[in-house]
BAMIPA-969957 format. One record per residue: residue number from 1; residue in three letters; chain; x, y negated, z negated of N, C-alpha, C, O in turn. Coordinates in steps of 0.1 Angstrom, whole numbers, plus 2048, in hexadecimal, padded with zeros to 3 digits. Each point is the difference from the previous one (the first is absolute). Layout:
// residues N
<nugu i="NUM" aa="ALA" ch="A" n_east="X" n_north="Y" n_up="Z" ca_east="X" ca_north="Y" ca_up="Z" c_east="X" c_north="Y" c_up="Z" o_east="X" o_north="Y" o_up="Z"/>
...
//
This chain:
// residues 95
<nugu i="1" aa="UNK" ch="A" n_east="C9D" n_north="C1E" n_up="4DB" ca_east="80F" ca_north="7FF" ca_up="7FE" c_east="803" c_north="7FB" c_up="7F2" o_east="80B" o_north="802" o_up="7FB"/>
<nugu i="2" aa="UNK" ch="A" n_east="7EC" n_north="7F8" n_up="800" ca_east="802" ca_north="7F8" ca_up="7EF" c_east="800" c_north="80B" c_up="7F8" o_east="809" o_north="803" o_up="7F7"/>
<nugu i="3" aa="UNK" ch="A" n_east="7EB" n_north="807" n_up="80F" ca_east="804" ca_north="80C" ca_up="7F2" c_east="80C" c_north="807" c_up="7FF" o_east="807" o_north="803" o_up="7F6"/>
<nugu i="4" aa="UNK" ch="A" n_east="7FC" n_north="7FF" n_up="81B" ca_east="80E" ca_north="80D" ca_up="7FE" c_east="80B" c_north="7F7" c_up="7FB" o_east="807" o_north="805" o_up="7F7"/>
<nugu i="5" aa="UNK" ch="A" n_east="7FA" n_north="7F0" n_up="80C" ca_east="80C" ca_north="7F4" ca_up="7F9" c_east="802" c_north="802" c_up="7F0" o_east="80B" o_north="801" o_up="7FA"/>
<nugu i="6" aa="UNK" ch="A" n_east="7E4" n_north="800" n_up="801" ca_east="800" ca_north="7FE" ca_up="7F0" c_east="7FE" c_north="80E" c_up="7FF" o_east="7F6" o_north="800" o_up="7F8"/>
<nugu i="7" aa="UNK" ch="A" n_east="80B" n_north="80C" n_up="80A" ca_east="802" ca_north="80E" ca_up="7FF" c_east="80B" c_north="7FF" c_up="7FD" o_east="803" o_north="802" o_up="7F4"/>
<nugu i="8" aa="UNK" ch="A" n_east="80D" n_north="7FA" n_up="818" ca_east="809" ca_north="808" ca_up="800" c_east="808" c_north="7F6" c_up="7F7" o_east="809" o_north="805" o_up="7FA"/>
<nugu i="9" aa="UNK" ch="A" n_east="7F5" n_north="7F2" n_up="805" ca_east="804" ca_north="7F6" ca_up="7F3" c_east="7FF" c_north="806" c_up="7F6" o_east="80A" o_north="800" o_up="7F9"/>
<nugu i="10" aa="UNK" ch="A" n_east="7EB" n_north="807" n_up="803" ca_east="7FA" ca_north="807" ca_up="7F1" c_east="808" c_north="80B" c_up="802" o_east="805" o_north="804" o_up="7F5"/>
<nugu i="11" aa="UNK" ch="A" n_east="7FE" n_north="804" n_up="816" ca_east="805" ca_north="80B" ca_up="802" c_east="811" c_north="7FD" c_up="7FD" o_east="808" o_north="809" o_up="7FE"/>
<nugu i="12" aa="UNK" ch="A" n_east="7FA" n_north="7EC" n_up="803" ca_east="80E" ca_north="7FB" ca_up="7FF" c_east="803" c_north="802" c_up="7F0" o_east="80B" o_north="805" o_up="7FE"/>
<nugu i="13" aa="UNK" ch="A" n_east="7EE" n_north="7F7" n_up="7F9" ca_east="7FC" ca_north="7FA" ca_up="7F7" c_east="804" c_north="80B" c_up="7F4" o_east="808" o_north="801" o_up="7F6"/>
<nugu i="14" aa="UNK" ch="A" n_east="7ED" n_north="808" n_up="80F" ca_east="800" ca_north="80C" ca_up="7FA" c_east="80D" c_north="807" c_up="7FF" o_east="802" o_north="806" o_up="7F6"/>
<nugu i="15" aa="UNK" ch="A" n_east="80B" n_north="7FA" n_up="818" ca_east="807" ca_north="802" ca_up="801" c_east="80A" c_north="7FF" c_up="7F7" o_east="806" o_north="809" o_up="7F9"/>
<nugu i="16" aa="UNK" ch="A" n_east="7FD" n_north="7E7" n_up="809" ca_east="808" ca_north="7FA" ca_up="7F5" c_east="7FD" c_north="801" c_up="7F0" o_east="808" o_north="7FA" o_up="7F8"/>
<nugu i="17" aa="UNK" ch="A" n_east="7EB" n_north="80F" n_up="802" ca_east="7FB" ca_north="803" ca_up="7F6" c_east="803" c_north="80E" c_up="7FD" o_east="7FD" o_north="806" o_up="7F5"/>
<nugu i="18" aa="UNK" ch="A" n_east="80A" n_north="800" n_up="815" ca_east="804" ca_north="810" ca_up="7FE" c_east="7F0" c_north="809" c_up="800" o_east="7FF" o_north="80B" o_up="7FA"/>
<nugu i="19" aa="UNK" ch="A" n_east="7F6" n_north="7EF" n_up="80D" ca_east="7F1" ca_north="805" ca_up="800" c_east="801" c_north="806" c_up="80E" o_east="7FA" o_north="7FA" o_up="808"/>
<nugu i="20" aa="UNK" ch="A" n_east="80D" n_north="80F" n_up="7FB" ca_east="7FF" ca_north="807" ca_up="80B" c_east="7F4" c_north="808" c_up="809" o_east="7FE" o_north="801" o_up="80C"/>
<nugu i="21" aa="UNK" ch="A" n_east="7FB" n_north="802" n_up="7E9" ca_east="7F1" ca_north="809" ca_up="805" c_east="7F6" c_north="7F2" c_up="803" o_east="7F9" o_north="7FE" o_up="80A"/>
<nugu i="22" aa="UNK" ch="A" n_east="808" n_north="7FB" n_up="7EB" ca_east="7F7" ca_north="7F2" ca_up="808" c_east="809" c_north="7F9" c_up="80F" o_east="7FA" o_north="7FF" o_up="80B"/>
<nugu i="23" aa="UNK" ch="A" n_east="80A" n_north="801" n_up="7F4" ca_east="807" ca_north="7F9" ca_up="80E" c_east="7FF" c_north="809" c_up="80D" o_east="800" o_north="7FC" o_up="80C"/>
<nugu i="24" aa="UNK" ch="A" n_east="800" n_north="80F" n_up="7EF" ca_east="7FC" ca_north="80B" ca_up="80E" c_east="7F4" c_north="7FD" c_up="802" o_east="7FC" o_north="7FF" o_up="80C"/>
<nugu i="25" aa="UNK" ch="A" n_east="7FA" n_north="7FF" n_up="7E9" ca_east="7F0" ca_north="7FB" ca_up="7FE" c_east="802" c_north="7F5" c_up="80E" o_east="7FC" o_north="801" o_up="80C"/>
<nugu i="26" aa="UNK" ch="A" n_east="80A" n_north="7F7" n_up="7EF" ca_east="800" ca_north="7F5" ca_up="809" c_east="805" c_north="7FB" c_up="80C" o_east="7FE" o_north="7F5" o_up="806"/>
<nugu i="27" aa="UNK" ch="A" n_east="80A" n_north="816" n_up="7FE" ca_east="803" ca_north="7FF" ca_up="80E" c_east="7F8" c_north="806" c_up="806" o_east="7FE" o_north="7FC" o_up="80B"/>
<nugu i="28" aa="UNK" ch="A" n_east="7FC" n_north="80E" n_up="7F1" ca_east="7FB" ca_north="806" ca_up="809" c_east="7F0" c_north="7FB" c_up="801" o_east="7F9" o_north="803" o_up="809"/>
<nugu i="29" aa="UNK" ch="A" n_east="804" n_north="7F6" n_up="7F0" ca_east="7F5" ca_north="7F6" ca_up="801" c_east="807" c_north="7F8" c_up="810" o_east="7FB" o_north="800" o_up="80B"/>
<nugu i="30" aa="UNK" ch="A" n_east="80E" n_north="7FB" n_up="7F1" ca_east="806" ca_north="7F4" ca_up="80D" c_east="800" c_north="80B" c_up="80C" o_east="800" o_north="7FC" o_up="80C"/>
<nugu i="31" aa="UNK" ch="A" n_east="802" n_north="815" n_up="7F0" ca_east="7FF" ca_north="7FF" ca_up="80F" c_east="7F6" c_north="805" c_up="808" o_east="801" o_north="805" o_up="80C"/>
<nugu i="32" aa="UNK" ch="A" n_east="7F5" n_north="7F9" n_up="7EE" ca_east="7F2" ca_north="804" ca_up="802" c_east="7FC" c_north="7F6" c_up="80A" o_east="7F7" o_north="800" o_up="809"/>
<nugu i="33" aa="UNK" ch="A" n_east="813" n_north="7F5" n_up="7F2" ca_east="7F6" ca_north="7F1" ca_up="80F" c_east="810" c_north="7FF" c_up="806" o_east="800" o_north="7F9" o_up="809"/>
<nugu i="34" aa="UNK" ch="A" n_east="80B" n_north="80C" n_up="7F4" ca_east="80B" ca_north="801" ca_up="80D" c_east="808" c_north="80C" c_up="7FE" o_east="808" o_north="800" o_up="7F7"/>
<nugu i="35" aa="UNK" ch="A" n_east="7F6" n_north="807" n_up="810" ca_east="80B" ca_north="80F" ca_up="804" c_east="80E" c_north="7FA" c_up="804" o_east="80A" o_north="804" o_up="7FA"/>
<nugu i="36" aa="UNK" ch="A" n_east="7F8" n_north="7F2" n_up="810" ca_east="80A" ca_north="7FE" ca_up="807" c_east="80D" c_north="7F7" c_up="7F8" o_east="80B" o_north="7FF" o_up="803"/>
<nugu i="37" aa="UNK" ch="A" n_east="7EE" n_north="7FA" n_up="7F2" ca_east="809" ca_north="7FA" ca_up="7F2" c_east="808" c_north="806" c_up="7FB" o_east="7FE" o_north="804" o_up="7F4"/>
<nugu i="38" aa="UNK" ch="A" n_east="810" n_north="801" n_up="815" ca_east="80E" ca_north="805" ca_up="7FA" c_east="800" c_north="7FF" c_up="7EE" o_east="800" o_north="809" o_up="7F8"/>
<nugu i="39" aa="UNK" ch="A" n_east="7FF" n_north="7ED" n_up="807" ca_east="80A" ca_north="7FB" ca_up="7ED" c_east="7F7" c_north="808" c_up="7F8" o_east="805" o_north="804" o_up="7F5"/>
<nugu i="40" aa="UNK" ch="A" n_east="7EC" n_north="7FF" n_up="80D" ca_east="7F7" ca_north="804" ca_up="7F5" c_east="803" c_north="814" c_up="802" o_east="802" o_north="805" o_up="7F5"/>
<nugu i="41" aa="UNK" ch="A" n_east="7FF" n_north="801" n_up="814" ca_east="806" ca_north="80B" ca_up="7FF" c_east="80F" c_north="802" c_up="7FA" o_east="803" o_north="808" o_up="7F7"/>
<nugu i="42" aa="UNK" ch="A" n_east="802" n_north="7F2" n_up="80D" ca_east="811" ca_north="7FC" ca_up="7FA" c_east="801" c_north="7FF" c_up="7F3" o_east="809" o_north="805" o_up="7FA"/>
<nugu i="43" aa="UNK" ch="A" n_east="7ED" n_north="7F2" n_up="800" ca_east="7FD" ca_north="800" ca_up="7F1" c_east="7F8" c_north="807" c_up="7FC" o_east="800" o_north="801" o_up="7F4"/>
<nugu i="44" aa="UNK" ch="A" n_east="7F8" n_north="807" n_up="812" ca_east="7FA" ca_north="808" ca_up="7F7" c_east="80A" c_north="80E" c_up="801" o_east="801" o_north="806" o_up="7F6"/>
<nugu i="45" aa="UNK" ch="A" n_east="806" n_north="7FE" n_up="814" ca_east="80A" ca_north="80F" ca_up="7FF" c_east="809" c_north="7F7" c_up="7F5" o_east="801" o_north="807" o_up="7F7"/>
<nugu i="46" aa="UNK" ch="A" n_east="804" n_north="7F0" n_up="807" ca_east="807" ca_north="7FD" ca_up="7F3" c_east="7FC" c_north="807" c_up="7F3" o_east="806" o_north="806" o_up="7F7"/>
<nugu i="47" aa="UNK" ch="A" n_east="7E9" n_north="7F7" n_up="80C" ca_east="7FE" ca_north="804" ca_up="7F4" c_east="7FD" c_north="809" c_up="7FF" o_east="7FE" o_north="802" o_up="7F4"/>
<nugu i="48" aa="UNK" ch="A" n_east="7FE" n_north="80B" n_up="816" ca_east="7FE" ca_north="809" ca_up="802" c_east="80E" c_north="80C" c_up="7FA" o_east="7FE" o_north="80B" o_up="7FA"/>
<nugu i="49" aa="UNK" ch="A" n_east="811" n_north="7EE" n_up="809" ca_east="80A" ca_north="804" ca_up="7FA" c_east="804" c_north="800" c_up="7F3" o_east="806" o_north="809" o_up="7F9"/>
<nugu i="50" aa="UNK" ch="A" n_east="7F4" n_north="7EA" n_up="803" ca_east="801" ca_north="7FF" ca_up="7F0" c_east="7F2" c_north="807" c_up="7FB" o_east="800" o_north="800" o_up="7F3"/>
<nugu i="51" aa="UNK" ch="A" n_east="7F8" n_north="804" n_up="811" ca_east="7F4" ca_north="80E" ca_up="7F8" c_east="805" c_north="80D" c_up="807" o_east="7F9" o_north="809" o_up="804"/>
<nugu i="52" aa="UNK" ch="A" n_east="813" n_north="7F7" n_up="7FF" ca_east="805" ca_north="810" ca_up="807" c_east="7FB" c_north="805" c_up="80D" o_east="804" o_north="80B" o_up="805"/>
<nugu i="53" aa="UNK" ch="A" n_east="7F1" n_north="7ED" n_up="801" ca_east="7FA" ca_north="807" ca_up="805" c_east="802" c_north="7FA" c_up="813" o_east="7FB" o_north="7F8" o_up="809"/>
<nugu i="54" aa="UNK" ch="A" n_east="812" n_north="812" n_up="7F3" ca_east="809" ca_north="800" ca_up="811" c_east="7F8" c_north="800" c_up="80D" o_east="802" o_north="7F7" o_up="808"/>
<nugu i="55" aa="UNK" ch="A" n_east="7F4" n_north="815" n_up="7FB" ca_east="7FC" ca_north="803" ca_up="80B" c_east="7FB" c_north="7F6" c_up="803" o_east="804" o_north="7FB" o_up="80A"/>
<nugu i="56" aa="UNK" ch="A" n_east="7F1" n_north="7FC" n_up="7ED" ca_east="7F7" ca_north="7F6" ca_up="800" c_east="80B" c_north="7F2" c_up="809" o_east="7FC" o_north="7F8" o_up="80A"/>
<nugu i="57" aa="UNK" ch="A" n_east="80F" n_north="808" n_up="7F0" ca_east="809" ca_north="7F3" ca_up="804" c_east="808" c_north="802" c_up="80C" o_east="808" o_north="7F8" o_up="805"/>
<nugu i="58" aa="UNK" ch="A" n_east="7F6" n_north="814" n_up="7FE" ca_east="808" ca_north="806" ca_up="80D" c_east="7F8" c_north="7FD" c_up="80C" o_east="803" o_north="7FC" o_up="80C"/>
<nugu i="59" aa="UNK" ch="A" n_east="7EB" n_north="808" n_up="7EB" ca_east="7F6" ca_north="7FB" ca_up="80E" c_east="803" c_north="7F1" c_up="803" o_east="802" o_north="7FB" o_up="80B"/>
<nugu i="60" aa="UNK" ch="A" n_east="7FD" n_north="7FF" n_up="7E9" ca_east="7FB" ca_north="7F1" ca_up="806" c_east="80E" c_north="7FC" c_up="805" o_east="7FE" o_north="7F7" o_up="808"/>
<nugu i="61" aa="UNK" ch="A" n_east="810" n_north="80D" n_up="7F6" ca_east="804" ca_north="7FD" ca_up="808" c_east="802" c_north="804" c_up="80D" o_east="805" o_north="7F7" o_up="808"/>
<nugu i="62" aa="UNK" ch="A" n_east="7F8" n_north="817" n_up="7FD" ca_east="7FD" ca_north="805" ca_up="80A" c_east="7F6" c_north="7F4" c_up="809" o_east="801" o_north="7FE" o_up="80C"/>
<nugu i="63" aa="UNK" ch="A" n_east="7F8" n_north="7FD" n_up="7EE" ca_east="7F5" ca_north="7F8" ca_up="808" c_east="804" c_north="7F3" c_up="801" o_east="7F8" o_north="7FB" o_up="808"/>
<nugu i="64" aa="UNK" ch="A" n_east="811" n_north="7FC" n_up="7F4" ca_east="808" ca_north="7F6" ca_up="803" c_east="808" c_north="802" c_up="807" o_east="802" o_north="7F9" o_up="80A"/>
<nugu i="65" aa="UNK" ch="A" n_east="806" n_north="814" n_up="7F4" ca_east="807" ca_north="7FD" ca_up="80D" c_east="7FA" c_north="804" c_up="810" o_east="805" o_north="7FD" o_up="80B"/>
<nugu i="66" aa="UNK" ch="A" n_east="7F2" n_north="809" n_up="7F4" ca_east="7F5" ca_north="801" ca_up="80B" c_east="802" c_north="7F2" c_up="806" o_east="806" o_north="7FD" o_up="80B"/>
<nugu i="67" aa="UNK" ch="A" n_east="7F4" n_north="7F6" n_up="7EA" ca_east="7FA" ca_north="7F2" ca_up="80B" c_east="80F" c_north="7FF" c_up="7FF" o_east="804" o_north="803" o_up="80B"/>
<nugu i="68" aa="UNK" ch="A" n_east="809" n_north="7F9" n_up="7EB" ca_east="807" ca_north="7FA" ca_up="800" c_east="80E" c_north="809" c_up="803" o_east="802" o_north="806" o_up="7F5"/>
<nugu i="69" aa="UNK" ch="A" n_east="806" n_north="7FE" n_up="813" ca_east="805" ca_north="80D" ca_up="801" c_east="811" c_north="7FD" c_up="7F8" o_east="808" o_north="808" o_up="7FC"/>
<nugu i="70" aa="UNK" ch="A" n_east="7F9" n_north="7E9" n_up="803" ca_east="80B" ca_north="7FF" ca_up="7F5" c_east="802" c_north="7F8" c_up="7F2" o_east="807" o_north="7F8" o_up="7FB"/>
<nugu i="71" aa="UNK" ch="A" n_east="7EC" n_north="810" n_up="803" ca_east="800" ca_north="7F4" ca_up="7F2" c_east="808" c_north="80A" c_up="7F7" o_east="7FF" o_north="80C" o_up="7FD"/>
<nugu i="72" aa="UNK" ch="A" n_east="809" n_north="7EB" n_up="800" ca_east="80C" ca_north="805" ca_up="7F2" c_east="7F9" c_north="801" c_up="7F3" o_east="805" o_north="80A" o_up="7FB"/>
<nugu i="73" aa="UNK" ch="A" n_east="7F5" n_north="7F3" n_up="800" ca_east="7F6" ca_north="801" ca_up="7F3" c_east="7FA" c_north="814" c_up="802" o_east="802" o_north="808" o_up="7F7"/>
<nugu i="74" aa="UNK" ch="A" n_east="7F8" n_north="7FB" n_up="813" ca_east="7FB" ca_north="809" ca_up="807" c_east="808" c_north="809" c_up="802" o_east="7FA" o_north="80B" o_up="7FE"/>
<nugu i="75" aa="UNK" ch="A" n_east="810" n_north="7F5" n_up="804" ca_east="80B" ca_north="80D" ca_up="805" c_east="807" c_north="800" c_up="7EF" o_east="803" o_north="80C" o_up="7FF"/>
<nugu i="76" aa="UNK" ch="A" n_east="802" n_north="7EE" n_up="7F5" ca_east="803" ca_north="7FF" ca_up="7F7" c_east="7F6" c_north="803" c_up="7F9" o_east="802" o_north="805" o_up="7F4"/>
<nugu i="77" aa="UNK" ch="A" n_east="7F3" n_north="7F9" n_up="80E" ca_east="7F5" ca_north="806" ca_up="7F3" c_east="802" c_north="813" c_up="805" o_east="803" o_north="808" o_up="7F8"/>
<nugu i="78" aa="UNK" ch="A" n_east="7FA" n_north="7FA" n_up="814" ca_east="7FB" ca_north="80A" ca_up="803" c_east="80B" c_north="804" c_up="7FD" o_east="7FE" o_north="806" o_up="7F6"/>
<nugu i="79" aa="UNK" ch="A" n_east="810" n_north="7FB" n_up="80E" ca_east="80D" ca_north="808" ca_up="7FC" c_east="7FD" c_north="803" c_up="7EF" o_east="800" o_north="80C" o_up="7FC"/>
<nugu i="80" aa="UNK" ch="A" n_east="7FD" n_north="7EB" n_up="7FB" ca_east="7FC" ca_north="802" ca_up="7F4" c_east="7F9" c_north="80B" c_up="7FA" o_east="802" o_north="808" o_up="7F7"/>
<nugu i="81" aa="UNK" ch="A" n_east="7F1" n_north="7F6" n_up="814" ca_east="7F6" ca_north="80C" ca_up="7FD" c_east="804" c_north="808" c_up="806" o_east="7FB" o_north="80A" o_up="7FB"/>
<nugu i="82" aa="UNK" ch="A" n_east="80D" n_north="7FB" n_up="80F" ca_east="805" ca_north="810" ca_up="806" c_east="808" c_north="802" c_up="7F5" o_east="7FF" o_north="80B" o_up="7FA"/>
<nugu i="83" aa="UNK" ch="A" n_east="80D" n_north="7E8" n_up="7FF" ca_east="809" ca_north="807" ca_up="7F3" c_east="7F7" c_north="807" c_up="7F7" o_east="802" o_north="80C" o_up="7FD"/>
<nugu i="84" aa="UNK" ch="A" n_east="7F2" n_north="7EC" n_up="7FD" ca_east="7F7" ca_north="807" ca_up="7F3" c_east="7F9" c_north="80D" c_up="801" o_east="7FE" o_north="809" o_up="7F8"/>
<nugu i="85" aa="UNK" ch="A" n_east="7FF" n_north="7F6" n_up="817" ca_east="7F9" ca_north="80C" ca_up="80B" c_east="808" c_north="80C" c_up="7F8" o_east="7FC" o_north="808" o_up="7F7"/>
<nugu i="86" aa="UNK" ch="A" n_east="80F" n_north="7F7" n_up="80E" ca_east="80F" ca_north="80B" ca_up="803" c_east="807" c_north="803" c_up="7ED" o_east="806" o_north="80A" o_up="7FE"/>
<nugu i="87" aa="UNK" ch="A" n_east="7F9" n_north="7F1" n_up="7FD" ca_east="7FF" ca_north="7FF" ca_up="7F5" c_east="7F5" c_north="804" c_up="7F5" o_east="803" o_north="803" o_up="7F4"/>
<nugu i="88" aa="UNK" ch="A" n_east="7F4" n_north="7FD" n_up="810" ca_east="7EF" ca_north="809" ca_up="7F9" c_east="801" c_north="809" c_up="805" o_east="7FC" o_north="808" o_up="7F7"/>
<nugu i="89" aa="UNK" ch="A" n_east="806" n_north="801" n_up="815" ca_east="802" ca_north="80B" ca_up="80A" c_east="80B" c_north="805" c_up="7F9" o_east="7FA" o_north="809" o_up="7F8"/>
<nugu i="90" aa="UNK" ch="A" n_east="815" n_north="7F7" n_up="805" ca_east="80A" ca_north="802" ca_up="7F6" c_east="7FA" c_north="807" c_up="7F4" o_east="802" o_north="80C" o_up="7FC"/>
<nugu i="91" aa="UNK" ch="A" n_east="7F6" n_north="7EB" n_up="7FE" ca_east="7FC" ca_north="802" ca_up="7F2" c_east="7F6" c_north="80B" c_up="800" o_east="802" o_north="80A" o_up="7F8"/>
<nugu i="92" aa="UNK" ch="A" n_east="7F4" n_north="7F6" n_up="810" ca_east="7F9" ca_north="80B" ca_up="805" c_east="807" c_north="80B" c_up="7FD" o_east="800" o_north="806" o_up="7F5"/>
<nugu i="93" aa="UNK" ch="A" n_east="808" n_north="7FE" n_up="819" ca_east="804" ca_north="80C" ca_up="803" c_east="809" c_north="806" c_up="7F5" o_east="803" o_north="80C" o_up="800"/>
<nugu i="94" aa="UNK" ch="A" n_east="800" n_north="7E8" n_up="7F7" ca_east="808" ca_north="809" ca_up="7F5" c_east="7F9" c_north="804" c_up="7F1" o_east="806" o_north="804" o_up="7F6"/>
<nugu i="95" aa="UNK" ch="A" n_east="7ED" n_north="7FA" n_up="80E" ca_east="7F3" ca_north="804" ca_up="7F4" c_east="7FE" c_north="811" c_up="803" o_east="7F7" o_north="807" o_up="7FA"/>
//
Protein backbone atom coordinates (compact mmCIF):
# COMPACT_ATOMS: atom_id res chain seq x y z
CA UNK A 1 0.00 0.00 0.00
CA UNK A 2 3.26 2.45 0.60
CA UNK A 3 4.15 2.08 -2.95
CA UNK A 4 0.70 2.82 -4.71
CA UNK A 5 0.51 5.88 -2.08
CA UNK A 6 4.11 7.06 -3.35
CA UNK A 7 3.10 6.24 -7.15
CA UNK A 8 -0.01 8.26 -7.19
CA UNK A 9 1.60 11.13 -5.22
CA UNK A 10 4.37 11.10 -8.05
CA UNK A 11 1.58 10.63 -10.42
CA UNK A 12 0.06 13.77 -8.83
CA UNK A 13 3.21 15.47 -9.15
CA UNK A 14 3.82 15.01 -12.60
CA UNK A 15 0.44 16.34 -13.10
CA UNK A 16 0.80 19.53 -11.55
CA UNK A 17 4.20 19.70 -13.88
CA UNK A 18 2.03 19.54 -17.08
CA UNK A 19 4.19 15.76 -17.46
CA UNK A 20 1.24 14.06 -18.67
CA UNK A 21 2.83 10.83 -20.28
CA UNK A 22 4.81 10.38 -16.98
CA UNK A 23 1.84 10.48 -14.76
CA UNK A 24 -0.09 7.99 -16.92
CA UNK A 25 3.46 5.98 -16.30
CA UNK A 26 2.31 6.23 -12.81
CA UNK A 27 -0.99 5.39 -12.41
CA UNK A 28 -1.00 2.74 -14.05
CA UNK A 29 1.83 1.42 -12.04
CA UNK A 30 -0.80 2.12 -8.92
CA UNK A 31 -3.10 0.08 -10.74
CA UNK A 32 -1.26 -2.85 -11.09
CA UNK A 33 -1.58 -3.48 -7.09
CA UNK A 34 -5.37 -1.80 -7.08
CA UNK A 35 -7.88 -1.96 -10.07
CA UNK A 36 -10.71 -0.88 -7.72
CA UNK A 37 -8.88 2.83 -6.78
CA UNK A 38 -11.55 5.22 -8.48
CA UNK A 39 -9.11 8.69 -8.24
CA UNK A 40 -6.03 6.95 -10.19
CA UNK A 41 -8.24 6.10 -13.34
CA UNK A 42 -10.00 9.53 -12.96
CA UNK A 43 -6.52 11.04 -13.07
CA UNK A 44 -5.06 9.24 -15.40
CA UNK A 45 -8.30 9.85 -18.29
CA UNK A 46 -7.45 13.54 -17.25
CA UNK A 47 -4.48 13.04 -18.64
CA UNK A 48 -5.45 10.93 -21.23
CA UNK A 49 -7.62 14.16 -22.40
CA UNK A 50 -4.89 16.47 -22.26
CA UNK A 51 -2.50 13.93 -24.78
CA UNK A 52 -5.91 13.73 -26.99
CA UNK A 53 -6.17 10.51 -26.56
CA UNK A 54 -10.17 10.18 -25.94
CA UNK A 55 -10.96 6.49 -26.39
CA UNK A 56 -8.20 5.74 -23.71
CA UNK A 57 -10.09 8.31 -21.09
CA UNK A 58 -13.44 7.10 -22.07
CA UNK A 59 -12.21 3.43 -21.00
CA UNK A 60 -10.99 4.31 -17.74
CA UNK A 61 -13.82 6.08 -17.16
CA UNK A 62 -16.08 3.45 -18.38
CA UNK A 63 -14.40 1.34 -15.56
CA UNK A 64 -15.07 3.64 -12.63
CA UNK A 65 -18.16 3.98 -13.26
CA UNK A 66 -18.49 0.15 -13.35
CA UNK A 67 -17.27 -0.02 -9.24
CA UNK A 68 -18.58 3.57 -8.66
CA UNK A 69 -21.86 4.19 -10.78
CA UNK A 70 -21.95 8.04 -9.69
CA UNK A 71 -18.79 9.38 -9.56
CA UNK A 72 -19.01 12.91 -11.11
CA UNK A 73 -15.25 13.20 -11.99
CA UNK A 74 -16.14 9.99 -14.29
CA UNK A 75 -19.24 11.02 -16.13
CA UNK A 76 -17.42 14.65 -16.78
CA UNK A 77 -14.22 13.26 -17.98
CA UNK A 78 -15.89 10.79 -20.16
CA UNK A 79 -18.48 13.50 -21.64
CA UNK A 80 -15.08 15.27 -22.55
CA UNK A 81 -13.70 12.36 -24.32
CA UNK A 82 -17.03 11.55 -26.35
CA UNK A 83 -16.75 15.74 -27.13
CA UNK A 84 -12.86 15.14 -28.48
CA UNK A 85 -14.18 11.64 -29.84
CA UNK A 86 -16.99 13.60 -31.97
CA UNK A 87 -14.79 16.17 -32.92
CA UNK A 88 -11.61 13.98 -34.46
CA UNK A 89 -14.56 11.99 -36.31
CA UNK A 90 -15.64 15.70 -37.73
CA UNK A 91 -12.17 16.40 -38.77
CA UNK A 92 -11.80 13.02 -40.30
CA UNK A 93 -14.70 12.98 -42.47
CA UNK A 94 -13.92 16.26 -43.81
CA UNK A 95 -10.18 15.09 -45.09
Amino acid sequence: MEKFKRWKNEGNDFVKMGEYEEAVNKYSECMKLNTEECTVYTNRALCYLKLCKYEEAKQDCDHVLQIEDSNIKAFYRRALAYKGLQVRKKNMAGI
